[in-house]
C-alpha positions in Angstrom: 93.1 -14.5 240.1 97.2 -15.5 239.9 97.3 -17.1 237.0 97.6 -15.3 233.7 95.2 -17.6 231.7 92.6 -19.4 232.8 90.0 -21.8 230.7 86.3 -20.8 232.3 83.0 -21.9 232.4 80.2 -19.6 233.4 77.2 -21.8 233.8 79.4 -23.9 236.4 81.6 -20.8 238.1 79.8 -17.7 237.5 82.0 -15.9 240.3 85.1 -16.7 238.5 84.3 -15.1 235.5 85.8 -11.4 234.9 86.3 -8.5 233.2 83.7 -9.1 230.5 83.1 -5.7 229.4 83.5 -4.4 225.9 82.6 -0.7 225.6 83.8 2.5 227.1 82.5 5.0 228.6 80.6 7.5 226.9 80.2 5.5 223.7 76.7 5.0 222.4 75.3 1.9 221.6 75.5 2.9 217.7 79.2 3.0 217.8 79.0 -0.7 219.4 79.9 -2.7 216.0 82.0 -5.3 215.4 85.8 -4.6 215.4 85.3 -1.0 217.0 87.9 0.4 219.1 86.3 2.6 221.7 88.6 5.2 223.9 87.7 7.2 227.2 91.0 9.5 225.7 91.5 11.9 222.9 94.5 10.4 222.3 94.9 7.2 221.2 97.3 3.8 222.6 100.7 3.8 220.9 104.0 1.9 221.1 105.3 4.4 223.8 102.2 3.9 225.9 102.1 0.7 226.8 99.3 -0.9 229.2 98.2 -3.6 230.8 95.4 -5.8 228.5 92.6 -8.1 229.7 90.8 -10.1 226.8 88.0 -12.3 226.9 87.7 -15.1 224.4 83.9 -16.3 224.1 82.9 -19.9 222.7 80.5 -20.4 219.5 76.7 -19.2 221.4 73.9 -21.2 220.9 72.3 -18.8 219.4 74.7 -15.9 217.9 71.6 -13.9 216.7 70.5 -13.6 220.5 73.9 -13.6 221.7 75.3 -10.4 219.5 72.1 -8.6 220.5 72.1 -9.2 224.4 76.0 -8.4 223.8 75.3 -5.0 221.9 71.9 -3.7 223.5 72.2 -5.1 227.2 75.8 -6.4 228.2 77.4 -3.0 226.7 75.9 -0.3 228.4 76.8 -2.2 231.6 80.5 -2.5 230.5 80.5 1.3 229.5 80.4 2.5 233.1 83.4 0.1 234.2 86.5 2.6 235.7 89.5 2.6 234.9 89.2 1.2 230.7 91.6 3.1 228.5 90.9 1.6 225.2 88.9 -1.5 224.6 88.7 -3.6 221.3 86.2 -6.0 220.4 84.8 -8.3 217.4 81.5 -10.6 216.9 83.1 -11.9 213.6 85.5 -14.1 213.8 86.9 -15.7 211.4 89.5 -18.9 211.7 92.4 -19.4 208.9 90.8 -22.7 208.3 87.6 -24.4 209.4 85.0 -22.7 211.7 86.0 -20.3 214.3 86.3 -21.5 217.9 84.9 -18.2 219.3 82.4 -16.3 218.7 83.3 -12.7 220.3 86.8 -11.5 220.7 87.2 -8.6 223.5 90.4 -6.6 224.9 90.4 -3.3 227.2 93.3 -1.5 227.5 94.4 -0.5 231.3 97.2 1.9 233.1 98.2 -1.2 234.8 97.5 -4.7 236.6 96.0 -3.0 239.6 93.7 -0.5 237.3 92.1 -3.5 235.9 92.1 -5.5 239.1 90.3 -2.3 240.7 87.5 -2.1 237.7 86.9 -5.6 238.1 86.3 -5.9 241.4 84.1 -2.4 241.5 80.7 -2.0 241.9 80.4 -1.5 237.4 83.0 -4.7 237.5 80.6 -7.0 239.4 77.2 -6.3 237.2 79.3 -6.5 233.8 80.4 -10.1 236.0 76.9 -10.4 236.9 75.2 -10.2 233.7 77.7 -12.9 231.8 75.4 -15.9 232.6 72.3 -14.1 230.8 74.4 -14.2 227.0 77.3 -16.4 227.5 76.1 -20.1 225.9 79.3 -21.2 225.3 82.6 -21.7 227.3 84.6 -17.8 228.2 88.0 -17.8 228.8 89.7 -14.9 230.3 93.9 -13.8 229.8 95.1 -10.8 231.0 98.7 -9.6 229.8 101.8 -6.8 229.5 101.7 -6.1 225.3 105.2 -6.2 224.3 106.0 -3.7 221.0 108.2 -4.9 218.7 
């Protein structure tokens, strides 16, 4: 992928969407709730330790009842086992300033660098997270990937 942000659709390009993952490894399915940071690292991400940051926007699902629990109880214990994820950050409640929210899941993981996450994505763990997108994702998924600046 060269460019930095991309507009997807997984029913029509199922191979071009990545990096949909949203748990680290080790975490239990419990500790799977919305807004939940998750860490492979006793320590956790400051301003001095920079990374490199892939995050997944999904569309409003069909069904969000069906789509949080496929997300939660099937889709996460395949993303826990992706190498490489420092910290990842996700939500199933967004909320918009005004009107109705746009997306219905929000999801960042944290990498060492561009080549870390490149590497996860394209490993064995990074093509059945890919895999399994089709089987939850109703709506459109758009995928960034970035260098945080701290302010």
């Amino acid at each position: 992928m060269t460019e930095q942000h991309r507009k997807y659709w997984p029913a029509d390009r199922p191979d071009l969407v990545r990096g949909v993952v949203v748990a680290a490894a080790g975490a239990s399915p419990s500790s799977a709730t919305r807004g939940t940071t998750l860490s492979n690292h006793d320590h956790s991400l400051d301003q001095r330790n920079l990374m490199y940051t892939l995050m997944v926007l999904y569309g409003q699902p069909t069904n969000p009842h069906a789509f949080r629990t496929y997300y939660q109880d099937t889709h996460l214990p395949l993303a826990r086992k992706l190498p490489g994820v420092r910290a990842i950050r996700y939500t199933v409640d967004v909320a918009a300033a005004e009107g109705a929210a746009p997306y219905g899941a929000i999801f960042e993981a944290d990498f060492d660098s561009a080549e870390a996450m490149s590497a996860a994505l394209t490993s064995p763990e990074g093509a059945a997270a890919q895999a399994d997108v089709p089987n939850f994702a109703t709506g459109e998924v758009w995928i960034l990937h970035f260098e945080p600046t701290a302010t």
